[in-house]
C-alpha positions, 0 to 999 in steps of 0.5 A: 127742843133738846137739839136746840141750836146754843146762842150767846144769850145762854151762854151769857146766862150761865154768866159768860162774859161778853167778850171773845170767850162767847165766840170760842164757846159757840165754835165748840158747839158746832162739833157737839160730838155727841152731847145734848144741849144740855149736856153741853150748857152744863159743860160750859158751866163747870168750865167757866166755873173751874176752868183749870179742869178743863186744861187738858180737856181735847174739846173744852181746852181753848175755852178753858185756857182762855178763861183762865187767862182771862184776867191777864188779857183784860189788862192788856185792853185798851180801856174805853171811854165811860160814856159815848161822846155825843153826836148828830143823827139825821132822820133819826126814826128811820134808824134801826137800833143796831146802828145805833148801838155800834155808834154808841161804841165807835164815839167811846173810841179813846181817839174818837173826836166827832161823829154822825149818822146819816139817815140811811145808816144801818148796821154793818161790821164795826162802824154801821153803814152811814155812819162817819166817824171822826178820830185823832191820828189814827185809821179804822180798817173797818171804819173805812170797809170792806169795799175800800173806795166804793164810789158813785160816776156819773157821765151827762152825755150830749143826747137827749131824751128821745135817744134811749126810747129809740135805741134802747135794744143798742144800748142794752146791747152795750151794757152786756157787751162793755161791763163784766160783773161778780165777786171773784170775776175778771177778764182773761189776758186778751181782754184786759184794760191797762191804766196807770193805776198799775204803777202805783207807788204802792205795788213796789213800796209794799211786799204784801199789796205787790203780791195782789197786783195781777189780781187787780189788772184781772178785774180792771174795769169790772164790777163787783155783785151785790148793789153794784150796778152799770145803768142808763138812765134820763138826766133831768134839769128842772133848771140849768146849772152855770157851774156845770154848763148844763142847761134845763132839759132831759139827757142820757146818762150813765151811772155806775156804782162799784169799788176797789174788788179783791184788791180792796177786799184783800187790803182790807182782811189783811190790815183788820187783822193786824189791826186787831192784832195791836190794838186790844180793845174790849169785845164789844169794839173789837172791830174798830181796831185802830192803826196809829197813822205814825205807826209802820201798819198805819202808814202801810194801810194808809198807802194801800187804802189810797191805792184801792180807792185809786183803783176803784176810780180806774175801774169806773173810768175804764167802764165809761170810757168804754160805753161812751165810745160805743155810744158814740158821745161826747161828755157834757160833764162827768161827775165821780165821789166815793165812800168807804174810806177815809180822809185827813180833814179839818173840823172844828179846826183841828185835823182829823182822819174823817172816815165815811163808811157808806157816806158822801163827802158833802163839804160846801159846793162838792158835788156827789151822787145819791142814788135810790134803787134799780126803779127809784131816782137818784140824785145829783147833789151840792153839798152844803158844808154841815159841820154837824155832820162833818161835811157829809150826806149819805150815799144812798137810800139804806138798806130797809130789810137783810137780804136774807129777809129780802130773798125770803119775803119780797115777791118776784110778780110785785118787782116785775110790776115796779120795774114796768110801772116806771119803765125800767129793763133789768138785767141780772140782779136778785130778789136781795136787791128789790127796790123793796128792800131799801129805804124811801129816798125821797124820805131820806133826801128829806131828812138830809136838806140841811146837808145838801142841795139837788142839783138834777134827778136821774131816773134809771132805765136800763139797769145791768147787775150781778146774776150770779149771787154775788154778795160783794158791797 
């Protein structure tokens, strides 16, 4: 037990305060240089205790000097509100704490106005997964995510049913053939896509974004890893749907599900940490750290945002227009929203930056696609304008279990048996990404009634994914 690894709650109870002080603390303790546990918790004490000893001290010098700076620092905090404002959960007993709590954090935000939680809302990094978050005049890096403009497309093409029983060998082949997966990966010089998506205003306007810009032609039309995924699957019409001019039957489709790659990721890590430069705000919310929209950041990041969601779309469109050329279709209709990001918006009549952080825009009559999992259904939906939820649904099932917990307890022989059960071919994927590992989508649909109306169900496959491990959202 001596070598037992130091956590926050030990330091918290020497008397550490929850702040960066914890952070500094533990990054110290990866050295140990020697020490036992309890020789190091003692040290920590006789720091916190006295930190002006420790000014000199090769080890316990940055934590000492942030202790005894400590006062000062606090000042310079941006203060909280006392109390959360109070906002909506949907399907509130299938959310875990954790998304709960950094709700709870989000809604004492001084610019926080409304908020909500979808019922597929997990814990993420600042605002959790399914949760929307409605502020006044100001922009969240990590309220909009790391995968800036993740989205959902959907292709309907004119070919019923029976087509992929028949050509399923053809259209695996076109998926291998058409798509590229993986965190990191891109195509070489001959292989590359060109879009008009590369003459964004925002290459030339901003030095930092310009310098990312051969990066973003290289993994134009990919994928990333993780959930991302390129699927055939069946398009079902219980009825027919005037305003798509779809009539009630059973068609091939194509559904994609992917962002903006590095760019995005990049654009991301950069505008958090000038974002958590300028805007101090206490330990607990430090990674909802704001940008002023009439601040020079503010605008820059809003202008790099909107090109990372217009280069997530680019990807998407390439990727179809490539696989409905090899299929040899035409479209009955083509059918695209996003998440991860954010949008100028009325509610409640005065104008907010809405950001929808692993939600779907669900105002009334905007269509958008829900999906479940690899072998469960996905679905073509209506929204319904909720006020209540500021005009959002979520965007998926939500994840049930970590991937770590995924990896370590799901069974490969029981994701076989689901896969044949309902006829689905994977290709690529891991143990991380199981249907097993999400939430019901029918129980999440249910608890969501009130926000959207199903328009068509599509069940899923073929499916291709990453195989290489990728962990990119």
């Amino acid at each position: 037990m001596e070598n037992k690894r130091i956590n926050g709650y030990d330091l918290i109870e020497l008397g550490f305060p929850e702040n960066i002080s914890l952070g500094i603390a533990l990054q110290i303790n990866k050295q140990r240089l020697g020490f036992s546990r309890e020789e190091m918790l003692a040290k920590y004490k006789a720091v916190l205790e006295n930190p002006a000893e420790f000014m000199t001290d090769n080890i316990f010098k940055p934590l000492a000097e942030f202790l005894q700076n400590m006062a000062a620092q606090s000042e310079e905090l941006i203060a909280l509100k006392d109390s959360n404002d109070a906002y909506v959960v949907f399907g509130e007993e299938h959310i875990e704490q954790g998304a709960r709590d950094q709700m709870n954090t989000a809604m004492r935000l001084p610019v926080a106005v409304a908020g909500a939680l979808m019922p597929d809302a997990h814990q993420g990094y600042g605002l959790p997964i399914g949760g929307v978050l409605a502020t006044r005049n100001a922009v969240i890096p990590y309220g909009v995510g790391v995968d800036i403009g993740c989205r959902m497309a959907l292709s309907i093409f004119d070919i019923p049913e029976s087509y992929l029983l028949t050509h399923h060998d053809v259209l695996k082949q076109i998926l291998m053939d058409n798509t590229k997966f993986g965190a990191g990966h891109g195509f070489l010089k001959n292989e590359r896509s060109n879009h008009s998506v590369l003459d964004h205003a925002a290459f030339t306007e901003n030095t930092f974004v310009s310098t990312l810009k051969d990066k973003a032609w290289t993994q134009l039309g990919s994928s990333g890893g993780g959930n991302h995924f390129v699927e055939f699957g069946i398009m079902e019409f219980d009825q027919g749907d005037a305003d798509l001019a779809i009539e009630k039957g059973r068609y091939l489709a194509l559904l994609t599900h992917s962002g903006s790659r590095g760019l995005g990721a990049t654009i991301a890590d950069h505008y958090t940490k000038v974002a958590m430069d300028n805007c101090k705000l206490p330990y607990m919310a430090r990674h909802l750290a704001y940008l002023d929209l009439d601040s020079q950041a503010g605008q820059e990041y809003w202008l790099a945002m909107n090109l990372a969601g217009d280069y997530a779309s680019a990807c998407h469109e390439i990727i179809h227009e490539k696989i409905r050329k090899a299929v040899g279709a035409e479209l009955l209709a083509k059918i695209e929203n996003h998440h991860n990001f954010a949008w100028k918006e009325k509610w409640n009549n005065q104008e907010v930056i809405v950001h929808r952080k692993g939600a779907t825009p669900a105002s009334k009559g905007t269509l958008g696609i829900i999906p479940g999992s690899m072998a469960t259904p996905g679905f073509l939906v209506r929204g319904k304008g909720e006020e209540a939820s500021i005009n959002s649904a979520s965007h998926g099932a939500g994840r049930l279990m970590s991937r770590t917990k995924a990896v370590k307890t799901l069974n490969k022989y029981d994701l076989k048996a689901m896969l044949s059960d309902h006829g689905v071919t994977l290709l690529g994927a891991g143990m991380d990404e199981a249907p097993m590992a999400y939430k019901d989508i029918h129980t999440v649909m249910e608890a969501q009634r009130d926000l959207v109306d199903t328009i068509a169900t599509f069940h899923p496959k073929i499916v291709r994914m990453a195989d290489d491990g990728s962990k990119e959202d």
